[in-house]
DRENROMAR-78774 format. One record per atom (N, C-alpha, C): x, y, z. Coordinates in steps of 0.02 Angstrom, whole numbers, plus 50000, padded with zeros to 5 digits. Layout:
<atoms>
XYZ...
</atoms>
This chain:
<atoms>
495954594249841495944587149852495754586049923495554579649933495364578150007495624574150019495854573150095495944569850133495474566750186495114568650182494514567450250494124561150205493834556450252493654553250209492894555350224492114551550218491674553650210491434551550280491084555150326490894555750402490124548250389490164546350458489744542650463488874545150430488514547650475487864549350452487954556250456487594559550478487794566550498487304572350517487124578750537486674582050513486844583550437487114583550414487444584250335486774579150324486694573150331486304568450324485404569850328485274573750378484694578150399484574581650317485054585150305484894590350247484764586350193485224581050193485364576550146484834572050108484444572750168483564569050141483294573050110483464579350131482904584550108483084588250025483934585850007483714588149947484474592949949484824593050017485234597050023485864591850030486524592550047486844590350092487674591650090487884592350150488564594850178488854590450218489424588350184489514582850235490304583850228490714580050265491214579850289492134574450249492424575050215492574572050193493294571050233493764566350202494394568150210495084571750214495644570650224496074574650243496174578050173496244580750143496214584050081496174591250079495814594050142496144600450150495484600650192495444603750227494814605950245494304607450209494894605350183495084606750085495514600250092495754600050103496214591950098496174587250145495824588250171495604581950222494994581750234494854587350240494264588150270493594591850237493034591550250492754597550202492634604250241492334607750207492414613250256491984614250313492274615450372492124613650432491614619950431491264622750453490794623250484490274624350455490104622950381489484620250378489604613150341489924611350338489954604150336489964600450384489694604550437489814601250488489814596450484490114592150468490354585850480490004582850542489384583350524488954578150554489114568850557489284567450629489654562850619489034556350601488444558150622487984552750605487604555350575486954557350607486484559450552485994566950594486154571050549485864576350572485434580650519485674586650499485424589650475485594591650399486004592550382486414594150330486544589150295486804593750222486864587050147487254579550165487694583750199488204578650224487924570450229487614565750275487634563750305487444558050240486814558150213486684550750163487424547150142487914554950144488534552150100488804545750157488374545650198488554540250255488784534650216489414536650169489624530650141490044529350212489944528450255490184525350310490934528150306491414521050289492094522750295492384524050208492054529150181492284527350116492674533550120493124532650065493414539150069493314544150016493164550750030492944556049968493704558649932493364558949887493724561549804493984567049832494454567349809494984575949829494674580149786494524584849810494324591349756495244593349738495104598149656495704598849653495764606049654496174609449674496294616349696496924618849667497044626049644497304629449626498044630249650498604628549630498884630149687499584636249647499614641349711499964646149679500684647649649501004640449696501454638449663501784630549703501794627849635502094619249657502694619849709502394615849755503194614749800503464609649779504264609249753504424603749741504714597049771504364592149751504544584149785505224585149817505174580049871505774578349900506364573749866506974572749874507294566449850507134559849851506914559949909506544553549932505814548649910505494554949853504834552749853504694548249832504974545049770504894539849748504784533649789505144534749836505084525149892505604530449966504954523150031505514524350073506224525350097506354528150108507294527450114507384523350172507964518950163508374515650207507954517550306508134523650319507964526650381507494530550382506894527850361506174527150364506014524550433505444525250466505164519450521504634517950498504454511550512504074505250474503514503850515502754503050501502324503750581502084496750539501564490350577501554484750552500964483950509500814491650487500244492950413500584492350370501194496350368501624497650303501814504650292501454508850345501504514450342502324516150369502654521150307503324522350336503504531550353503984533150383503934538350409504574538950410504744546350410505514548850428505414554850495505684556650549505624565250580505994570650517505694573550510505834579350476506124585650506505814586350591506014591150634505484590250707505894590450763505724587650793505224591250836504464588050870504174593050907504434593150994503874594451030504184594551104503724591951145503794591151206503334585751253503344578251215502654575551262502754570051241501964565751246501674573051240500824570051226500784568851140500534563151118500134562051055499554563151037499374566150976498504565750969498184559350962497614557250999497104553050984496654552750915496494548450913496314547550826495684550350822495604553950901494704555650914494804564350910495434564050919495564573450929495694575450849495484583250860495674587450807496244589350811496574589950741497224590350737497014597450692497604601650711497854608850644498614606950643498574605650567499134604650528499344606350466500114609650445500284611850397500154603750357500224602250271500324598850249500514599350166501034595350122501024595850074500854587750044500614585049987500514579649971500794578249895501064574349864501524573049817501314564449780501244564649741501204556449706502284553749700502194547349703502794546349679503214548749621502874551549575503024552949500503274561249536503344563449589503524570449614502944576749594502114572049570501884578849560501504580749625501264587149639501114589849698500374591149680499884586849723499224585049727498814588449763499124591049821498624594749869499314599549918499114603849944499574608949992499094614350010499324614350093499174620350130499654624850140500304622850139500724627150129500434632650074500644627250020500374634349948499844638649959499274635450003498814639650009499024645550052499244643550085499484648050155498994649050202498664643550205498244642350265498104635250297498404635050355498264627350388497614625450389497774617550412496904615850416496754614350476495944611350488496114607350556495244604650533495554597950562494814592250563495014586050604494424583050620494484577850660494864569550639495374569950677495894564450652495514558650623494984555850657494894548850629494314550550584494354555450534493944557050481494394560150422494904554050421495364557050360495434550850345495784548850304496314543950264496394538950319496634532350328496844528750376497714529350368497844531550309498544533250337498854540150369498424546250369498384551150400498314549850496497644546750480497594544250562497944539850611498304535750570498784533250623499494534850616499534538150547500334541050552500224547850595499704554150593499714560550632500064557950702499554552150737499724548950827500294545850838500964545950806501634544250794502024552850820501434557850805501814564750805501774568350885502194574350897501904577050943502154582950909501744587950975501504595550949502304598650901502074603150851502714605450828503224602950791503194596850787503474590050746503254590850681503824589350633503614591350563503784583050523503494577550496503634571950489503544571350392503644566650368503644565050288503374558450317502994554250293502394552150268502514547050211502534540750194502504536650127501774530750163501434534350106500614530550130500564528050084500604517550105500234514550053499554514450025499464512149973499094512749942498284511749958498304505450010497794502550034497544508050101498364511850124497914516750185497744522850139497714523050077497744530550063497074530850009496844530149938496604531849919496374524249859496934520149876496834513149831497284513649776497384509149739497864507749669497224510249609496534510949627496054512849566495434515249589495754523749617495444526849654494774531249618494244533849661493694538249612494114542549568493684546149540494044550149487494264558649535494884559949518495004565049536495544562249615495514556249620496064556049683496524553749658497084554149700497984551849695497804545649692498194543549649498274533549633498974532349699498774524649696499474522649722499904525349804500404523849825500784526749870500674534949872500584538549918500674545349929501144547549988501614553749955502024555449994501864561950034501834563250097501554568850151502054570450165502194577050181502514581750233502044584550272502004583050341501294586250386501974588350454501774594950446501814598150515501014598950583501234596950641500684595250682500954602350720500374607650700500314615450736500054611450804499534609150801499134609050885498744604650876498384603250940498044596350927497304599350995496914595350985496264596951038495904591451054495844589851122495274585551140494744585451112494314580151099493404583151104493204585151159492634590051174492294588051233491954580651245491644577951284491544572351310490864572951277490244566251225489784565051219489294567551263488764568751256488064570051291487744564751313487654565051394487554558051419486714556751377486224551351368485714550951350485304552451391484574557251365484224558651388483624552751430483464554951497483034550051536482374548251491482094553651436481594553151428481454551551354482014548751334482154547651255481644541351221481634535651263481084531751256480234532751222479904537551248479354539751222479224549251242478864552451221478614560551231478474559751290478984563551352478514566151412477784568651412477284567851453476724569651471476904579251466477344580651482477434588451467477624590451410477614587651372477994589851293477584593151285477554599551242477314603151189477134599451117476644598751087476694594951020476204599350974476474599050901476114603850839475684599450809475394601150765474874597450723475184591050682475744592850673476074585050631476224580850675476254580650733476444575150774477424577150806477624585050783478274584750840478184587250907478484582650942478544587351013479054589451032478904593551065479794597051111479484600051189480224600851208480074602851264480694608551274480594613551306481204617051325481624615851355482144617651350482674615451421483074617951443483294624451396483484633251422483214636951379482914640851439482334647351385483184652451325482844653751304483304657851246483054665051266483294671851212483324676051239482784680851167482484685251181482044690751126481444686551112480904688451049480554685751035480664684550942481254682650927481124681150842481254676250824481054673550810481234665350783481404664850713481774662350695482014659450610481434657850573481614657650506481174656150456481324650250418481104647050360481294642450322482014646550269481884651150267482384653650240483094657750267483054656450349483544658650402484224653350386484764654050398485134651050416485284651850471485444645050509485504642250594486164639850605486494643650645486884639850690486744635150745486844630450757486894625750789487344621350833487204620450893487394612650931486824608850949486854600950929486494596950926486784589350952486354585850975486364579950978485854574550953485944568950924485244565150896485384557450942484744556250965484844549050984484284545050945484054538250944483584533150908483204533150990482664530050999482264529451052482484523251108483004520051074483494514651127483954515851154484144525651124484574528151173485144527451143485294524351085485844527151040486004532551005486584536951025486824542451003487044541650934486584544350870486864542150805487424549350773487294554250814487644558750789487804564250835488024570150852488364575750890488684578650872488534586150878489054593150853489404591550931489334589150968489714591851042490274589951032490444582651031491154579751024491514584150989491174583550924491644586750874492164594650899491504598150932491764605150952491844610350900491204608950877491184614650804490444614350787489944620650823489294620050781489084621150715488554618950693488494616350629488164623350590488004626950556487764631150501487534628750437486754631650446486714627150383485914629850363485514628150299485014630250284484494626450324483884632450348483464628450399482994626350319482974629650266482594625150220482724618650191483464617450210483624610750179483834604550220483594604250277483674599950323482894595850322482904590550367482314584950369481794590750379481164589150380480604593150395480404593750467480754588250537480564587650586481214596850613481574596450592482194600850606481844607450573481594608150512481254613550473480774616050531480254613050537479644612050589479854616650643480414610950681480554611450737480834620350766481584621150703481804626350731481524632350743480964634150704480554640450699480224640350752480214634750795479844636050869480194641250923480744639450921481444643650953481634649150936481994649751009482184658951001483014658150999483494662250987483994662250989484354662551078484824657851069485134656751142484714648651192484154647351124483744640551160483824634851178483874630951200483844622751200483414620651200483274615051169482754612051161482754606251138482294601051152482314594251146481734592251114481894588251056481354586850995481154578950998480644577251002480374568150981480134570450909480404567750849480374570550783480064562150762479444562750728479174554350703479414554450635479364548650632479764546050576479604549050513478964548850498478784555950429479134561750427479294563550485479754570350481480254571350496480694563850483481294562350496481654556550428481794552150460481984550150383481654540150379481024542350410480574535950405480674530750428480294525750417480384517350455480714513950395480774514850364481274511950300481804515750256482204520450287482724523850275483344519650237483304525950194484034523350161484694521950201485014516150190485654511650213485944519450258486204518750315486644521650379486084525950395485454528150374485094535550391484884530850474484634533550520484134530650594483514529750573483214526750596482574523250580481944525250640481484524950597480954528850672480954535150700480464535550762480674541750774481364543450804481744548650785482254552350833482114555450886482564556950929482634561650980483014568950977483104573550975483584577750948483784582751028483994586851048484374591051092484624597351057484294601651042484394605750990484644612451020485214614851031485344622551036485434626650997485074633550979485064636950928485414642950961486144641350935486754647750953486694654050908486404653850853486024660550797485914660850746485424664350712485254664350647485214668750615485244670450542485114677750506484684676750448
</atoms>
């Protein structure tokens, strides 16, 4: 099941034109919240990967449902808040379960790793990392809205229970395959992480420097740290990646940087300006792409995709 809900555009979105796409969902796990992080990279706007068309903006994705090895059972409480609950002015209610230490909170912008179990009122058990026996971790404000503002109530080590109405959680008549109604959480908060800070915009994002390099279809690039050997990827390589995309007004529609997790993913199933592009590069490269709109996702793109040509900032961390 998920928790994550579905990421803005994304490189998920990139792939996503092309036929592919990986995108990012809610708290549901990484697996429940989230999808799986590193090639879902959870392209937060629009990049490369399946992900991104799902630019159902703020919608939230369907929980996958997963195996679990054995039910943990409901609390006493699950049915409804108890008496000594705390009440936030959503509706969201909360108990401490066990207490953490300090007195920093996560931001709804930071990644959180957290144990979690999830329960319907009826006491059945919907999603768990416990059972799995593996925590998760994804970016707070790409889950549930009752995940994201109940997690920033926590600090590190703090183990809390959770009664998420309906409206922050999944709805009273949710897609198929999610929890109906109120959901009850037990989330332990292991650790929490800043982003790094956005990529300021490039000076030259406006139109192709007079120095660009350009191929027969009309992409240009330019280098901007030489990389290292002489082999470049194929259409059939898979690429690791950090990336940034801006529109030519200098809006940042998407970034692996913030996030702090590069992306992996098929160089055959991404836009054709990214296909094109990466086979120019060597491993360890940077490089900066003016991608036109034919080889991007056009002047009349489907609802959240960028329009026109892009800009891209492409580092190719490795491929096989």
């Amino acid at each position: 099941m998920t928790l994550l809900r579905t990421s803005t555009l994304g490189l998920s979105a990139l792939l996503a034109l092309a036929g592919c796409r990986p995108s990012i969902d809610a708290p549901q796990h990484e697996n429940a919240g989230h999808d799986n992080a590193n090639e879902q990279a959870a392209p937060e706007n629009a990049g490369v990967h399946e992900a991104p068309r799902q630019q159902a903006a703020n919608a939230q994705a369907a929980p996958p449902q997963f195996p679990h090895p054995s039910a943990i059972p409901a609390p006493p409480d699950v049915a409804a808040p108890p008496a000594d609950a705390q009440r936030t002015a959503s509706g969201l209610a909360s108990k401490v379960l066990a207490p953490g230490q300090g007195t920093e909170h996560p931001a709804a912008t930071d990644r959180v790793h957290v144990h979690y179990t999830g329960w319907t009122t009826d006491g059945q058990m919907f999603d768990s990392s416990v059972a799995r026996g593996e925590p998760v971790d994804f970016p707070l404000n790409h889950v549930i809205p009752g995940w994201t503002e109940g997690v920033q109530l926590m600090l590190k080590g703090e183990k809390r229970r959770f009664w998420i109405p309906a409206n922050l959680a999944y709805g009273e008549h949710p897609r198929p395959g999610a929890p109906q109604g109120m959901l009850v959480f037990d989330i332990e908060l292991l650790d929490f992480t800043h982003p790094p800070a956005p990529p300021t915009t490039p000076s030259d994002v406006a139109a192709v420097p007079a120095n660009a390099q350009r191929t027969a279809s009309g992409l240009a690039s330019r280098v901007l740290t030489p990389g290292e050997g002489t082999e470049h990827p194929t259409p059939a390589s898979r690429v690791t990646v950090n990336y940034s995309g801006w529109t030519t007004d200098g809006h940042m529609f998407d970034s692996s940087i913030p996030r702090g997790q590069p992306l992996t993913l098929p160089l055959g199933g991404v836009i054709p300006g990214w296909t094109e592009g990466l086979q120019l590069m060597v491993k360890g490269e940077s490089r900066r792409f003016w991608i036109p709109a034919n080889l991007a996702y056009g002047d009349s793109p489907p609802p959240g995709a960028p329009q026109g040509m892009l800009v891209f900032d492409i580092q190719l961390i490795d491929f096989h």
